[in-house]
C-alpha positions as CSV (number, residue, x, y, z in Angstrom):
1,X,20.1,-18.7,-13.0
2,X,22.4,-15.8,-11.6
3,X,20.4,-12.9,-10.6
4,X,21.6,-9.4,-11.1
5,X,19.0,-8.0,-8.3
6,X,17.4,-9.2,-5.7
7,X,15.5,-7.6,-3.1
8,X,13.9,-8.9,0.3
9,X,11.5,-7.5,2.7
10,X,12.3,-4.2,2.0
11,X,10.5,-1.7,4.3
12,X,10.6,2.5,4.2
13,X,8.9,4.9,6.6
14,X,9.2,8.2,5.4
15,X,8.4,10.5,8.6
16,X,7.3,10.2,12.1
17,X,4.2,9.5,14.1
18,X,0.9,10.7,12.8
19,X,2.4,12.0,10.2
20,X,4.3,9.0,8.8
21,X,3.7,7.3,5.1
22,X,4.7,3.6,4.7
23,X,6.0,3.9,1.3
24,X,7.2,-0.1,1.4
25,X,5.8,-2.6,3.2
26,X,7.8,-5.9,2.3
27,X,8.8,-5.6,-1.1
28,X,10.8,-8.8,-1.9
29,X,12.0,-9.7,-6.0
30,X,14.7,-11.0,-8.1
31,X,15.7,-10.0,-11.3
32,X,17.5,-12.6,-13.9
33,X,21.1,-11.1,-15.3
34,X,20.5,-9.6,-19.1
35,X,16.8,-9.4,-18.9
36,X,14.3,-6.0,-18.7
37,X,12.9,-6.2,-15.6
38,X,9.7,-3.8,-14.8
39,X,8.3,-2.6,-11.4
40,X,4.8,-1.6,-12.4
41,X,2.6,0.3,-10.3
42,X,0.3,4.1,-10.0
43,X,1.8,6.9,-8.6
44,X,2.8,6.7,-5.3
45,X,3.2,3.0,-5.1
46,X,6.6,2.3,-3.9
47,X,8.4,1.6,-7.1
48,X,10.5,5.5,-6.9
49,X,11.5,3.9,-3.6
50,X,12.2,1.0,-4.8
51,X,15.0,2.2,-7.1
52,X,16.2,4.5,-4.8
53,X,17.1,1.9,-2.5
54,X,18.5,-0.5,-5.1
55,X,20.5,2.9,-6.2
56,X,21.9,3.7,-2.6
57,X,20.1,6.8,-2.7
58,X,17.7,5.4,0.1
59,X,18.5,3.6,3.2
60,X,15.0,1.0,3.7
61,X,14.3,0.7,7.5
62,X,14.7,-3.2,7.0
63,X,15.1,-5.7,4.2
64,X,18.2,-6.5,2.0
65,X,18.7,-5.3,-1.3
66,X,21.5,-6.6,-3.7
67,X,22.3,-4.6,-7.0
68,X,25.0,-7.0,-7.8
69,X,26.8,-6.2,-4.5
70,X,25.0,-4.9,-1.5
71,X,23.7,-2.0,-1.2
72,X,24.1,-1.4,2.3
73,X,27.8,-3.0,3.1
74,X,29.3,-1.6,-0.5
75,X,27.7,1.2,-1.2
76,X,30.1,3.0,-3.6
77,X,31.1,0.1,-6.0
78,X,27.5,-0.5,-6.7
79,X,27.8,3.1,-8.1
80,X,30.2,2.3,-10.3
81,X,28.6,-1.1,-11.4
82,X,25.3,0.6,-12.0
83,X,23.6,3.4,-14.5
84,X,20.5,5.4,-13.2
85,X,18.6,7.5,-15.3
86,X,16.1,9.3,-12.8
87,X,12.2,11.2,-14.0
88,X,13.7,14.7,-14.2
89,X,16.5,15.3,-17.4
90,X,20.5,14.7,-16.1
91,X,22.1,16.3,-19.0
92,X,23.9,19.8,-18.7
93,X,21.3,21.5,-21.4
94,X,24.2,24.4,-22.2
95,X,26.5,22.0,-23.4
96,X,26.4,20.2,-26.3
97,X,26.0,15.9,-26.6
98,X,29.4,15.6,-26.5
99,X,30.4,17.6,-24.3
100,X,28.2,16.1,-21.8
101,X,29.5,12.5,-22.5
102,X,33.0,13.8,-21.9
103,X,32.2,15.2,-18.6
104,X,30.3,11.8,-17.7
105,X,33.6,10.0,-18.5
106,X,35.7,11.9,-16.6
107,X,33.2,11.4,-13.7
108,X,34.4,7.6,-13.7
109,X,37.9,8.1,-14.1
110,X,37.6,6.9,-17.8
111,X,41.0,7.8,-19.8
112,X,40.8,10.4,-22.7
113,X,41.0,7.5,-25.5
114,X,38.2,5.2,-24.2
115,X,35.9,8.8,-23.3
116,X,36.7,9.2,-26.9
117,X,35.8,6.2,-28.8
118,X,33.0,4.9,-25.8
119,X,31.0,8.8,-26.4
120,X,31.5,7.6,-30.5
121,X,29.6,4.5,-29.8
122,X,26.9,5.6,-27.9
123,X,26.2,8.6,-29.4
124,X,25.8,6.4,-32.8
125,X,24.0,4.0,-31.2
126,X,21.5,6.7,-29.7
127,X,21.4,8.4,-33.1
128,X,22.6,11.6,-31.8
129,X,26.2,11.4,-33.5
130,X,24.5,14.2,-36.0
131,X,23.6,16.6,-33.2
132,X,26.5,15.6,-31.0
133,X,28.0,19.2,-31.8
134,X,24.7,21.5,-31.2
135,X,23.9,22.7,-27.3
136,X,21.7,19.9,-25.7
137,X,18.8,22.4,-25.0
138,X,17.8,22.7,-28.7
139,X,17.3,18.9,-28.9
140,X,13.7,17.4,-29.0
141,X,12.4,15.8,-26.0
142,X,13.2,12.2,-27.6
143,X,16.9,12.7,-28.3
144,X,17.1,14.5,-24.6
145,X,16.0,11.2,-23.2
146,X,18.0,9.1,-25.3
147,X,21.0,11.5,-23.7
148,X,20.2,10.3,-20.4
149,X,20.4,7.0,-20.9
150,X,23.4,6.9,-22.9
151,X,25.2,9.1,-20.1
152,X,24.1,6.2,-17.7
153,X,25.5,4.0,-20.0
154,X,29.2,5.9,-20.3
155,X,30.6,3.6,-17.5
156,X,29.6,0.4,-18.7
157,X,27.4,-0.5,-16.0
158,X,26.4,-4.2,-15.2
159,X,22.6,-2.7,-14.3
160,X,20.9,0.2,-15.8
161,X,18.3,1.5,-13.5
162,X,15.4,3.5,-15.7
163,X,12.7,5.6,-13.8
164,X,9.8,5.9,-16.0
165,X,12.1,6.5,-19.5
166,X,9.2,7.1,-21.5
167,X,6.8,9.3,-19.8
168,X,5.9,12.6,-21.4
169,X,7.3,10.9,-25.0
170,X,5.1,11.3,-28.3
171,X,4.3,7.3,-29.1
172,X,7.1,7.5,-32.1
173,X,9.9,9.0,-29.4
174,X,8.4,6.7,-27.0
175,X,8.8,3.2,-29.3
176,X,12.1,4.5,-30.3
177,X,13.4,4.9,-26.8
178,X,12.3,1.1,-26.2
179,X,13.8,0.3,-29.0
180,X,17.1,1.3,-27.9
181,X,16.7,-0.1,-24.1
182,X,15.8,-3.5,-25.9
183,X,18.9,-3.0,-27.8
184,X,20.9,-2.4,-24.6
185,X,20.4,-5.4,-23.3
186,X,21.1,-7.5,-26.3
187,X,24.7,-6.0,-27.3
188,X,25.8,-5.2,-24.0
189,X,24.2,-8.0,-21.8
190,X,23.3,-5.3,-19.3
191,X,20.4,-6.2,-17.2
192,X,17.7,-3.3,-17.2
193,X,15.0,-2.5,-14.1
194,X,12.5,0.4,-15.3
195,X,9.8,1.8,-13.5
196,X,6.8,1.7,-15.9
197,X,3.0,2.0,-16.3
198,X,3.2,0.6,-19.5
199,X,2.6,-3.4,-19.0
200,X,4.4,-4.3,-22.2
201,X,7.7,-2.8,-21.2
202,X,9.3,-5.9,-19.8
203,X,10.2,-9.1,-20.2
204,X,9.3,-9.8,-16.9
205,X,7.5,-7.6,-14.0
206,X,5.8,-7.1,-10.8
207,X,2.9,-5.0,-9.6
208,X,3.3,-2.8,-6.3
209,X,0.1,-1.3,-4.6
210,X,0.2,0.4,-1.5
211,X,4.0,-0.7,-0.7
212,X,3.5,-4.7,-1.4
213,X,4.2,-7.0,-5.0
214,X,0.7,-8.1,-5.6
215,X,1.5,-10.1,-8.5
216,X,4.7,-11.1,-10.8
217,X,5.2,-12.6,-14.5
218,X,5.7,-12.2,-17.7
219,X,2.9,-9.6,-19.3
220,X,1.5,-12.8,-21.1
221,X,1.2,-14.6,-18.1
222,X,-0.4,-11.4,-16.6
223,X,-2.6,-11.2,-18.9
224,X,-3.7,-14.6,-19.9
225,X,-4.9,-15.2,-16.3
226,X,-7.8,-12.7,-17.0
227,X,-10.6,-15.0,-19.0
228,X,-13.0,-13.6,-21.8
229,X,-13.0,-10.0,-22.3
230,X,-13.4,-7.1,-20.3
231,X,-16.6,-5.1,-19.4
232,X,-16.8,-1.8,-17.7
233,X,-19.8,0.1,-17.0
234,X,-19.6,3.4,-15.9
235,X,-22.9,4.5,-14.1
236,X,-24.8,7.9,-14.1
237,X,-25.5,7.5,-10.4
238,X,-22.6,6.3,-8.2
239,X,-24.9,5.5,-5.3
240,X,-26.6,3.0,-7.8
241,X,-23.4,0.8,-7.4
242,X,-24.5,-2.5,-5.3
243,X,-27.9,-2.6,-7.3
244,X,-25.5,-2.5,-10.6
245,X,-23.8,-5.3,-9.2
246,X,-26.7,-7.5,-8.2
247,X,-28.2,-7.2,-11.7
248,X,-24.9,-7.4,-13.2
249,X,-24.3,-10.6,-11.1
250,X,-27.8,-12.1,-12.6
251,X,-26.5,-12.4,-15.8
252,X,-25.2,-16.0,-17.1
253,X,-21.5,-15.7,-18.4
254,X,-20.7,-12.8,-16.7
255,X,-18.0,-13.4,-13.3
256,X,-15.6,-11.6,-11.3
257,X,-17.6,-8.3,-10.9
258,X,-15.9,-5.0,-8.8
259,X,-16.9,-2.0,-8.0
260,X,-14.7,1.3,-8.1
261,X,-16.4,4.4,-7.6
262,X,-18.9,4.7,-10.4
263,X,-17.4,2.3,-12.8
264,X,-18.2,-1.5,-12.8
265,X,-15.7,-3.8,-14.3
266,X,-16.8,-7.2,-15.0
267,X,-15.3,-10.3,-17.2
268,X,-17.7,-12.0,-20.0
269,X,-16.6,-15.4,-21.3
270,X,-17.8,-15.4,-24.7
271,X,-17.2,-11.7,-26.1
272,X,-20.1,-9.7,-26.6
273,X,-23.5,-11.9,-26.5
274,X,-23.5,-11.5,-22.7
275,X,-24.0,-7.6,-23.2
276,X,-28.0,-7.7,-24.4
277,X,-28.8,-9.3,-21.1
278,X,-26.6,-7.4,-18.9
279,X,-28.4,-4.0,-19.8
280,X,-31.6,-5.7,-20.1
281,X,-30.8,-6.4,-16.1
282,X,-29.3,-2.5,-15.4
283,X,-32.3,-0.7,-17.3
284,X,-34.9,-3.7,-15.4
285,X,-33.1,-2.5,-12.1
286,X,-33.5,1.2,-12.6
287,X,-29.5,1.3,-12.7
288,X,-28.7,4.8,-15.3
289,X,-25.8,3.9,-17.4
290,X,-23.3,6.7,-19.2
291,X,-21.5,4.2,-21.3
292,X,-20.5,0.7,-21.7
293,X,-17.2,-0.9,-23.1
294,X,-15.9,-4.0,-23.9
295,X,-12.5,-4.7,-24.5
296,X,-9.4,-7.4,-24.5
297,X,-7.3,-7.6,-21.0
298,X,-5.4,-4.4,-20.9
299,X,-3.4,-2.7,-17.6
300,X,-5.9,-1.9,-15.9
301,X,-7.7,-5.3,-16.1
302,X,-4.5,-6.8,-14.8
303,X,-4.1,-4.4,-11.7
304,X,-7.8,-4.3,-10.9
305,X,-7.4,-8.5,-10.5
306,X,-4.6,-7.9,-8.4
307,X,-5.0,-4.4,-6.6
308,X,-9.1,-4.7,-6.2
309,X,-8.9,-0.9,-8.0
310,X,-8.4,0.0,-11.1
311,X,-4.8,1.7,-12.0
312,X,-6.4,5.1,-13.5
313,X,-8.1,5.2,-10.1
314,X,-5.3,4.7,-8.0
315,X,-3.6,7.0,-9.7
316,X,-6.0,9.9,-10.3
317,X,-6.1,9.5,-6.0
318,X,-2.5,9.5,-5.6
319,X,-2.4,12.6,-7.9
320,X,-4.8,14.5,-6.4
């Protein structure tokens, strides 16, 4: 299968001595042509970096990284075989939707008649071919996105790089933006990398912590290597933590027990009739609860198997 993007061993330093962050630490991947390919991770991870490097907008200190040409050796065609759409908006918000595909056109050296009838399609295909005449600033969050993503698409890239597409996006703006990325790749056969916290936003992903791929698949596969249903405890006292997961431990059916902080996450083979005797153990341990949840694999199930931490936790640290 021919591979769109591939990436090996790629390692970035930001700063010197004390000082110094190791944002990558080996990151190695390959990404199937015509698929949506998702580089899932907390804040702070490495997958920013990731793209960046894939993008030429970062040199990594070592490792190779091919976005259908290299990176390094042929840096300026693989601008003009690829489409980025970065966090922050790209669009000129005091001109209007057309105005700002012309301009993104002209950029590439596109002639006036294919500017003309490639803006027509995309701003169709976006949905914005009402609004295309109104300044971009009085467009809804959604449609702004959608902007981005069809200016990245102006050129006709081979890969479309997306950096977190949907974040800050009301859940209908946010399934109609996936809708359209699906959509991308299925008309034009363009092969899509995202940055993502959302597990389901891929045909196929990775998980970065700390600078490394701790685990790859599709988000069945991902998911369907997690057994039973989730439990997660989250206890009144944090120093109770290693008693909660002694009496915890006691209890037939339940496996895979970690700790994070005040919350205990633990895996139950047959749904709910291990719960009685798990708080029968806590409240015969003197362990005070604040609530219990069960629930089906979800994201952070997945990255707690993988990471040892749960996502929310890595990123509320990173955040902070």
């Amino acid at each position: 299968m021919h591979h769109a993007i591939e990436a090996d061993g790629l390692v970035k330093t930001y700063g010197k001595g004390a000082k110094a962050v190791r944002a990558l630490s080996g990151v190695g991947f390959t990404v199937p042509s015509g698929t949506v390919f998702g580089l899932l991770g907390p804040n702070g991870a490495g997958k920013s970096t990731t793209t960046k490097i894939l993008t030429t907008l970062v040199t990594p200190d070592s490792g190779t990284a091919v976005a259908g040409l290299d990176v390094a050796t042929e840096p300026g065609r693989v601008r003009h075989a690829i489409g980025y759409v970065p966090q922050k908006p790209c669009f000129d918000p005091t001109a209007t939707g057309r105005e700002n595909v012309t301009l993104q056109g002209h950029v590439y050296g596109m002639t006036r008649a294919d500017i003309r009838a490639r803006g027509d399609q995309l701003l169709e295909r976006f949905g914005l071919a009402d609004a295309a005449g109104r300044v971009t600033k009085t467009w809804s969050g959604g449609m702004q996105r959608k902007l981005d993503v069809a200016l990245a698409l102006m050129h006709r890239p081979r890969v479309l790089f997306l950096d977190e597409p949907t974040t800050g996006l009301d859940p209908e703006a946010r399934a109609g933006m996936w809708a359209e990325i699906s959509g991308v790749t299925a008309a034009d056969g363009v092969t899509v990398l995202l940055t993502t916290h959302y597990l389901e936003e891929a045909d196929r992903l990775v998980i970065i912590d700390r600078g490394r791929v701790v685990a790859e698949g599709t988000p069945e596969e991902l998911k369907g290597g997690l057994h039973g249903d989730a439990v997660q405890v989250e206890l009144a006292d944090a120093r109770q933590q290693e008693a909660a997961r002694r009496a915890v431990g006691s209890v037939p059916g339940v496996g895979e027990i970690t700790v994070d902080g005040a919350r205990l996450h633990a895996r139950v083979d047959d749904g709910a009739a291990p719960l009685p005797g798990l708080l029968a153990a806590l409240e015969t341990s003197g362990v005070p609860l604040a609530s219990v949840t069960l629930a089906r694999p979800s994201l952070d199930d997945v990255y707690l198997r993988h990471a040892g931490r749960s996502f929310h936790s890595a990123d509320t640290k990173v955040a902070a």
